[in-house]
C-alpha positions as CSV (number, residue, x, y, z in Angstrom):
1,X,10.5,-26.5,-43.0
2,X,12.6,-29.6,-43.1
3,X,13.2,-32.0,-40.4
4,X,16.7,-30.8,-39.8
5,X,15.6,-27.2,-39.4
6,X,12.9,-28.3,-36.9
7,X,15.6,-30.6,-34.9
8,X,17.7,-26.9,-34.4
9,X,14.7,-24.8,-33.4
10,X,13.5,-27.4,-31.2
11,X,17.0,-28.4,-29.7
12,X,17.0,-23.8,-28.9
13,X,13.9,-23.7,-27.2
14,X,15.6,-27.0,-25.3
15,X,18.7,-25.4,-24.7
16,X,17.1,-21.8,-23.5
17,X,14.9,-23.3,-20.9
18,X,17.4,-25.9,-19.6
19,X,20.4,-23.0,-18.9
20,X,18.1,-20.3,-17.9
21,X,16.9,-22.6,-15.1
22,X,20.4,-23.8,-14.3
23,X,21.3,-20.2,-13.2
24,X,18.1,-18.9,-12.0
25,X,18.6,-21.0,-8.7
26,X,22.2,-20.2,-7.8
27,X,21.2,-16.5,-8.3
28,X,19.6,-16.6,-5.4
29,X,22.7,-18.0,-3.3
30,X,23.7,-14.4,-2.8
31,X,20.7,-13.0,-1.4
32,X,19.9,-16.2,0.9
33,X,23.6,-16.0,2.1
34,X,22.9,-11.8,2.6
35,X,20.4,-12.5,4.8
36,X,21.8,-15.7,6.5
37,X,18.3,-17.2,5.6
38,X,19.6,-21.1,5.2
39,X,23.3,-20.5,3.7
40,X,25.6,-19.0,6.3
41,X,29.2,-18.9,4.3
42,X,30.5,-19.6,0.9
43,X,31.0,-23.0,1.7
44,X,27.8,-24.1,1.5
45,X,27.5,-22.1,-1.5
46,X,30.7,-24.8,-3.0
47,X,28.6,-27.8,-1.4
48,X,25.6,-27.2,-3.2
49,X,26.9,-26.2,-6.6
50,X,29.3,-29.5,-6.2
51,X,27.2,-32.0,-5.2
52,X,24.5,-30.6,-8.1
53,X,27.2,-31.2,-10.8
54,X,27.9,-34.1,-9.9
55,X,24.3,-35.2,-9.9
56,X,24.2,-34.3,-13.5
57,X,27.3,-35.8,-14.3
58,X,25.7,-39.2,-13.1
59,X,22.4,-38.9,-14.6
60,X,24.0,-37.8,-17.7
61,X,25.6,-41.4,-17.9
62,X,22.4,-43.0,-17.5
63,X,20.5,-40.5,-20.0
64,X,23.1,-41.6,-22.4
65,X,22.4,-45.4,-21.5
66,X,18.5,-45.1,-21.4
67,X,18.5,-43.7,-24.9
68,X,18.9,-46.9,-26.6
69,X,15.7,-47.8,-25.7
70,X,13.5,-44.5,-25.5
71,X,13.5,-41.7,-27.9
72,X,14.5,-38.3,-27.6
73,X,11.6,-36.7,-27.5
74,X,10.3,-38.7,-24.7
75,X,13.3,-37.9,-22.7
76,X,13.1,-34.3,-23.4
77,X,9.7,-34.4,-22.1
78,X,10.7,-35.6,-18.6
79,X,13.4,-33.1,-18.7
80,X,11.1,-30.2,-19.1
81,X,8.4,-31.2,-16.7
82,X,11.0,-32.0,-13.8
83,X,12.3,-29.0,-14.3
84,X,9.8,-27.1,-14.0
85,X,8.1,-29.2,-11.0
86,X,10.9,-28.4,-9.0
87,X,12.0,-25.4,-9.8
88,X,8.6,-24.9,-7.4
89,X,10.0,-26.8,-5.0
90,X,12.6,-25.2,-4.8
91,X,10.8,-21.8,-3.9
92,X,9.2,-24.1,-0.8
93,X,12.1,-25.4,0.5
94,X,12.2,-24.3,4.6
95,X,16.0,-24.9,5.5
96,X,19.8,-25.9,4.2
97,X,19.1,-29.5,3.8
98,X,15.8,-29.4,2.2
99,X,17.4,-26.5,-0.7
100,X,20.1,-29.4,-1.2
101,X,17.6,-32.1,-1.6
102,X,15.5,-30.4,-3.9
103,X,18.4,-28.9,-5.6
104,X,19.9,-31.6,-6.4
105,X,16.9,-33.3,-7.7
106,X,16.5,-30.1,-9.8
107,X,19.8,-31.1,-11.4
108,X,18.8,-34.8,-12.1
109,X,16.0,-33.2,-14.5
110,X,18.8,-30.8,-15.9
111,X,20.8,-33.7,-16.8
112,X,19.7,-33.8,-20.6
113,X,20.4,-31.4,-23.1
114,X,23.6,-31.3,-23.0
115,X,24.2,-34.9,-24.0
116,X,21.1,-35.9,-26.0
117,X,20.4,-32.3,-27.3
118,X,23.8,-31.8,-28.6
119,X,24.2,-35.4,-30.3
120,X,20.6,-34.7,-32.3
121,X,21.7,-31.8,-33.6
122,X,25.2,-32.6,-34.7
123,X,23.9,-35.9,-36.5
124,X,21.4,-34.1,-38.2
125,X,23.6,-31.2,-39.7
126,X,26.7,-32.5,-42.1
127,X,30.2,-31.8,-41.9
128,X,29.9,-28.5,-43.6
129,X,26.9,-27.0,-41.4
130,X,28.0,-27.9,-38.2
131,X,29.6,-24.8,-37.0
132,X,26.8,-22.6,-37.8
133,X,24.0,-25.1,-36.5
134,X,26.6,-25.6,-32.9
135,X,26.6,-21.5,-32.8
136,X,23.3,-21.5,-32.9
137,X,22.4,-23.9,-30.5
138,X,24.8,-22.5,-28.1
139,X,23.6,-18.7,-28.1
140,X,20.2,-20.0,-27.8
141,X,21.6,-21.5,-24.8
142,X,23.3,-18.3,-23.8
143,X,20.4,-16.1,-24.3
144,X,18.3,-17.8,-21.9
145,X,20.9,-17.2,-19.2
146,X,21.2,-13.7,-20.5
147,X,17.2,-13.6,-19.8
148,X,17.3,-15.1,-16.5
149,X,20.3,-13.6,-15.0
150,X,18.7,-10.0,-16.0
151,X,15.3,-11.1,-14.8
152,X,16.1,-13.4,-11.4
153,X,18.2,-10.0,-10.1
154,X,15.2,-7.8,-10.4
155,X,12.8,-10.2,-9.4
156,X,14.3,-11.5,-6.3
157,X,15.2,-7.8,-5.2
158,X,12.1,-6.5,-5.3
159,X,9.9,-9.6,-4.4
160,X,11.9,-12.2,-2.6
161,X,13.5,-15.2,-3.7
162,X,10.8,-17.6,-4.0
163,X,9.0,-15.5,-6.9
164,X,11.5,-15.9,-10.0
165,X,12.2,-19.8,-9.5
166,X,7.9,-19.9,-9.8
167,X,8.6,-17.4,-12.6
168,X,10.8,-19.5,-14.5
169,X,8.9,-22.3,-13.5
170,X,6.0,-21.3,-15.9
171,X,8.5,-20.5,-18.6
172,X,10.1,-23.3,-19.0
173,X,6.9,-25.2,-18.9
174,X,5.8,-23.1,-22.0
175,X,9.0,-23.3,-23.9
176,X,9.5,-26.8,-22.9
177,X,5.4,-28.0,-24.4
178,X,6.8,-25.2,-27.3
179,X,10.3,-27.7,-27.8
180,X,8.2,-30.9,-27.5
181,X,5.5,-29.9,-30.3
182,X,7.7,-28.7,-33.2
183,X,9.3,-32.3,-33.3
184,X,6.4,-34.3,-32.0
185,X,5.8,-36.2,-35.5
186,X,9.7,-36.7,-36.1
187,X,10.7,-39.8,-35.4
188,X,14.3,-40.5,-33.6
189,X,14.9,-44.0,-33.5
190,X,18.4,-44.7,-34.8
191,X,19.2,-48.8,-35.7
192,X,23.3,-47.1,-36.0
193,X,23.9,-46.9,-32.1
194,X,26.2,-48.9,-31.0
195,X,25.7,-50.7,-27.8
196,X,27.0,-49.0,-25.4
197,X,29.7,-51.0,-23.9
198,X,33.1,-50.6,-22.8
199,X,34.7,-50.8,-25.8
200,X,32.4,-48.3,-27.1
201,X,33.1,-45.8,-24.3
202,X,36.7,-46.1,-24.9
203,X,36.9,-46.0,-28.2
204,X,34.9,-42.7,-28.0
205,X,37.1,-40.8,-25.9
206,X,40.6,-41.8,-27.8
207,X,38.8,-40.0,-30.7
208,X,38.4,-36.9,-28.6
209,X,41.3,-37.0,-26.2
210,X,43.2,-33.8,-27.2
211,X,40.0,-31.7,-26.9
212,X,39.6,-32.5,-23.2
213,X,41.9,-30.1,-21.4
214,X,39.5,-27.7,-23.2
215,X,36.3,-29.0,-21.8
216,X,37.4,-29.4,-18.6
217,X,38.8,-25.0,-18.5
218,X,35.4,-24.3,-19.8
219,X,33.2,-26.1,-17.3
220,X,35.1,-24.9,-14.3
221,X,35.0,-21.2,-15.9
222,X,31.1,-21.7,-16.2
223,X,30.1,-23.1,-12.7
224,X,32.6,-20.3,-11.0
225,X,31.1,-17.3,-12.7
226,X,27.6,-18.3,-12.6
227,X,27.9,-19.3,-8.5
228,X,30.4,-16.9,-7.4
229,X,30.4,-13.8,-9.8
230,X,27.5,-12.8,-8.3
231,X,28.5,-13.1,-4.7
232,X,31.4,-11.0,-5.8
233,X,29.6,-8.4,-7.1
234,X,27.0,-8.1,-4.3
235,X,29.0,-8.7,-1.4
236,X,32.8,-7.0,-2.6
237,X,31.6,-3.9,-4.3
238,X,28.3,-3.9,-2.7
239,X,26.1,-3.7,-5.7
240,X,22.6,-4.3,-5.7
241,X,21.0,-7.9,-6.7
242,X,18.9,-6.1,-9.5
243,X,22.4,-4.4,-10.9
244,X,24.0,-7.2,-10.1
245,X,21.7,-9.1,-12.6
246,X,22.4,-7.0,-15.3
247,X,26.0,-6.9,-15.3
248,X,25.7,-11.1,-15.6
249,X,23.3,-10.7,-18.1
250,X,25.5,-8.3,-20.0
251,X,28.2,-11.2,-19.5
252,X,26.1,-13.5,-21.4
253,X,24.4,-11.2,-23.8
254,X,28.4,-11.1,-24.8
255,X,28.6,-14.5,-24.8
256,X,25.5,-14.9,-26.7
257,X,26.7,-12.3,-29.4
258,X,30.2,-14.2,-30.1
259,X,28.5,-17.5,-30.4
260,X,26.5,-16.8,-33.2
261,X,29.3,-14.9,-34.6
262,X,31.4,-18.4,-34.2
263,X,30.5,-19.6,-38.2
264,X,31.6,-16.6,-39.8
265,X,34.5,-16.0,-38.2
266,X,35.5,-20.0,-38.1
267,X,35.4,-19.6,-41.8
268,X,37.4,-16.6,-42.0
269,X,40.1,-17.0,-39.3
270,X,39.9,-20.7,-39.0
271,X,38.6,-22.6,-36.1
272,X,42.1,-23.5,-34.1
273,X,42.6,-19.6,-34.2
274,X,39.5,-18.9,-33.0
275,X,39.7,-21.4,-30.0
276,X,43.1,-20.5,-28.8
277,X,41.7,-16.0,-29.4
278,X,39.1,-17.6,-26.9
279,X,41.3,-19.4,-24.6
280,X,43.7,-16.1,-23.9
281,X,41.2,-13.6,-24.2
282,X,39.2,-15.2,-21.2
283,X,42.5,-16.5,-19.0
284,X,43.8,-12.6,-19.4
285,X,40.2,-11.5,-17.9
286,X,40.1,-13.5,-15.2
287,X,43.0,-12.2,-13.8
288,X,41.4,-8.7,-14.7
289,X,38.0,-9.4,-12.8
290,X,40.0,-10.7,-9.9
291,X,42.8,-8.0,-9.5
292,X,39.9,-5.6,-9.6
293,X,40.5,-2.8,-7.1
294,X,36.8,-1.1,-7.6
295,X,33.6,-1.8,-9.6
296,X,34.3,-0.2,-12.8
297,X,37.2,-2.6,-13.5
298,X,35.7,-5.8,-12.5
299,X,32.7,-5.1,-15.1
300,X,35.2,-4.6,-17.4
301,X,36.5,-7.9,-17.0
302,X,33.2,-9.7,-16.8
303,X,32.4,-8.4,-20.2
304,X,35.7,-8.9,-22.1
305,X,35.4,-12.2,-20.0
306,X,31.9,-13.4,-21.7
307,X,33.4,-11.9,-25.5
308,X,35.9,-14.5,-25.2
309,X,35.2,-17.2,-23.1
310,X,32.0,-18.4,-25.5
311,X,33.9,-18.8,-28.3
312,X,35.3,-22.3,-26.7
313,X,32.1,-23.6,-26.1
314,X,31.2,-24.2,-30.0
315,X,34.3,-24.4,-30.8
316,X,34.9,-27.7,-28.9
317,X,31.7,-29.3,-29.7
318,X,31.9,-28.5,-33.5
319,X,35.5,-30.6,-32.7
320,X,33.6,-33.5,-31.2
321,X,31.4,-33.8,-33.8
322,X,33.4,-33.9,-36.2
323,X,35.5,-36.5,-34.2
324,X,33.5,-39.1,-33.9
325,X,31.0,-41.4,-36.1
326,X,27.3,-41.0,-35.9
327,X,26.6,-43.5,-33.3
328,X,29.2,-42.8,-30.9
329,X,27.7,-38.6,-30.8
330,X,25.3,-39.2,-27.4
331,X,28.8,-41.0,-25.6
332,X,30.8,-38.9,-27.1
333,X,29.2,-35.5,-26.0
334,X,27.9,-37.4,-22.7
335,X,32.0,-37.7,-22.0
336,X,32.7,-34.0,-22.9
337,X,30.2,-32.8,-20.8
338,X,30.5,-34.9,-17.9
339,X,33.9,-33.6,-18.3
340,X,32.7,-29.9,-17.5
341,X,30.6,-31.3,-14.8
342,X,33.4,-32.8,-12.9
343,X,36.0,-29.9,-13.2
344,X,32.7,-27.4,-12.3
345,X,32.3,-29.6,-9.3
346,X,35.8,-29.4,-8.6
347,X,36.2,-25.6,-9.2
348,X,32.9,-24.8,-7.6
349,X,33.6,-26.6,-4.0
350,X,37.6,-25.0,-4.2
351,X,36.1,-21.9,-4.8
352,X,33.4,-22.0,-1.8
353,X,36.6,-22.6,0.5
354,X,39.2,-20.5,-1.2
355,X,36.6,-17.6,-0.8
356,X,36.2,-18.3,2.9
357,X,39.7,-18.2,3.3
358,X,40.8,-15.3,0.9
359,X,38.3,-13.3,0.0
360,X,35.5,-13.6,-3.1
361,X,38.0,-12.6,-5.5
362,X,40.7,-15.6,-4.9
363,X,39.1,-17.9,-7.3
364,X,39.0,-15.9,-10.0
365,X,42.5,-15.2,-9.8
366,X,42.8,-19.2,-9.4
367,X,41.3,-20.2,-12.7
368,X,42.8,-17.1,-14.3
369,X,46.0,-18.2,-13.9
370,X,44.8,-22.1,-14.9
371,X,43.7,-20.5,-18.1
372,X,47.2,-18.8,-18.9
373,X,48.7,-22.5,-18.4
374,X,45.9,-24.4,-20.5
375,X,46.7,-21.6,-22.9
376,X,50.0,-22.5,-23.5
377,X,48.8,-25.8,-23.6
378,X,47.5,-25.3,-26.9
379,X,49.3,-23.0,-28.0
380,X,52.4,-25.7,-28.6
381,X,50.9,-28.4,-30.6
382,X,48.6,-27.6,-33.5
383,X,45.3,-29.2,-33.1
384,X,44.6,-31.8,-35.4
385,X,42.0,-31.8,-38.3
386,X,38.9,-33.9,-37.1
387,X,38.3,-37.1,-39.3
388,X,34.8,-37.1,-40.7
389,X,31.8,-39.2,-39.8
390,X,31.2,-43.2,-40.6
């Protein structure tokens, strides 16, 4: 196996445990808000999903900045044993303000895939492969949600909500030690990194300007629907945590489906096409999942909402890495993803309070009609071709 197919399978396992245990713990926002056991209103719900992303955003700055000097592997190390530490922590927290401590702790430890992760595997996969290699990646991601939002449901109905987060606890440890061990022997040090100054960080983001207003519909989409879809589903239409679980793991198992579908039909349709199908597809079902009148409907929209919306997701990052030179990647998807982090913070805490004030279903409505305008967006200039590597 060569050291570029070991980079992928490793950088999977990576992404699979880091997003599975991103949503495992807001899945059990609902059922602690349900039984007024430490969150009282949706608020809190917006406090704690905002204050998490923006922990990650600034650990993901300083992952970027402490990889200079330690290696990948090391760092994906911490990431998996923090994770899993307090993931257990989590399950023992006894009021509001410790779930927000530990929580946001839990994000610090979350903070490195999506930087580090990403860069490793676009630098080791040329030009040509990078779309298949980013779909991959991506609906590895995607199917540990899928396996998490369909277990957490179950799990926490009929045991409690302290049971999954020590269930996924163990799982990512095993995936994590799984990760760690197919690239223990590769080395990662890289003498083309540029040092990571200002001029560096700037230079990096010209590159990858026009691809922003992308990233930034993408992350708030993400951090709605996986802390608010739920609550909708379980507190609008009154369907059960365990059901509830399915339907978002349906959502993803979607998601999941059209990302590893993303090389083939890149190199049929093109990528721009692809992108912008992606872009209307999920803006037109957002308005669908929050005009929803009963339960049948809204499901419908969650779905055709996951077929589209995870076509953006590779789509952008095959973009970016394209974009930009070899040792700019770990700035350059540290930017992109910071990006998402601050527009899910954003969308996440204007979503607690919009849903206090209008109902569950208002922010979905909000970002549906966001979508429509970013839509357009890109629908008037053609985006350009990306310039290859240095």
């Amino acid at each position: 196996m060569t050291k570029e197919r070991h980079i992928l399978i490793s950088a999977s396992l990576f992404h699979a445990l880091n997003d599975a245990a991103t949503v495992a713990v807001p899945m059990i926002f609902p059922l602690l808000y349900s039984q007024h056991l430490f969150i009282r209103n949706y608020s809190q719900i917006g406090v704690l999903s905002n204050l998490g992303l923006l922990t990650t955003f600034f650990f993901q700055i300083l992952v970027v900045q402490a990889s200079k000097k330690v290696e990948y592997k090391c760092l994906l190390c911490l990431s998996f044993l923090g994770i899993s530490l307090t993931l257990i922590l989590i399950s023992w927290a006894a009021g509001f303000a410790a779930l927000l401590f530990l929580y946001l702790l839990f994000r610090a430890f979350d903070s490195f895939y999506h930087t580090l992760g990403l860069a490793w595997v676009s630098r080791s996969h040329p030009s040509k492969g990078i779309d298949l290699a980013m779909g991959v990646q991506s609906g590895s991601g995607n199917f540990g949600v899928f396996l998490a939002f369909i277990s957490v449901g179950y799990l926490a109905q009929r045991f409690g909500w302290r049971v999954p987060l020590q269930s996924w606890s163990a799982v990512c440890l095993v995936l994590g030690l799984t990760s760690f061990f197919i690239i223990r022997k590769i080395s990662f040090a890289s003498d083309d990194l540029d040092l990571l100054d200002w001029t560096s960080w700037r230079e990096t983001v010209r590159r990858i300007r026009v691809y922003l207003a992308g990233f930034v519909f993408a992350g708030a989409c993400w951090s709605m629907t996986v802390y608010f879809a739920p609550s909708l589903f379980h507190h609008r239409f009154h369907i059960s945590m365990g059901k509830t679980g399915v339907f978002m793991a349906f959502w993803i198992g979607l998601g999941t489906f059209m990302t590893y579908l993303f090389g083939s039909l890149s190199r049929k349709l093109g990528r721009s096409r692809v992108y912008k199908l992606g872009f209307g597809g999920a803006s037109f079902s957002l308005l669908i999942l929050g005009l929803a009148p009963k339960p049948g409907l809204a499901v419908f929209g969650l779905f055709s909402f996951g077929t589209f919306l995870f076509l953006i997701y590779p789509a952008l990052q095959s973009y970016v890495g394209n974009a930009v030179p070899f040792r700019n990647q770990a700035q350059a998807f540290s930017v992109v993803s910071n990006i998402q982090m601050i527009s899910g913070a954003a969308a996440s805490l204007a979503a607690g309070f919009l849903s206090d004030q209008f109902g569950i279903s208002s922010p979905f409505l909000f970002m549906g009609c966001l979508g429509a305008a970013a839509t357009l967006f890109y629908a008037l200039p053609r985006l350009p071709a990306a310039k290859p590597k240095a």
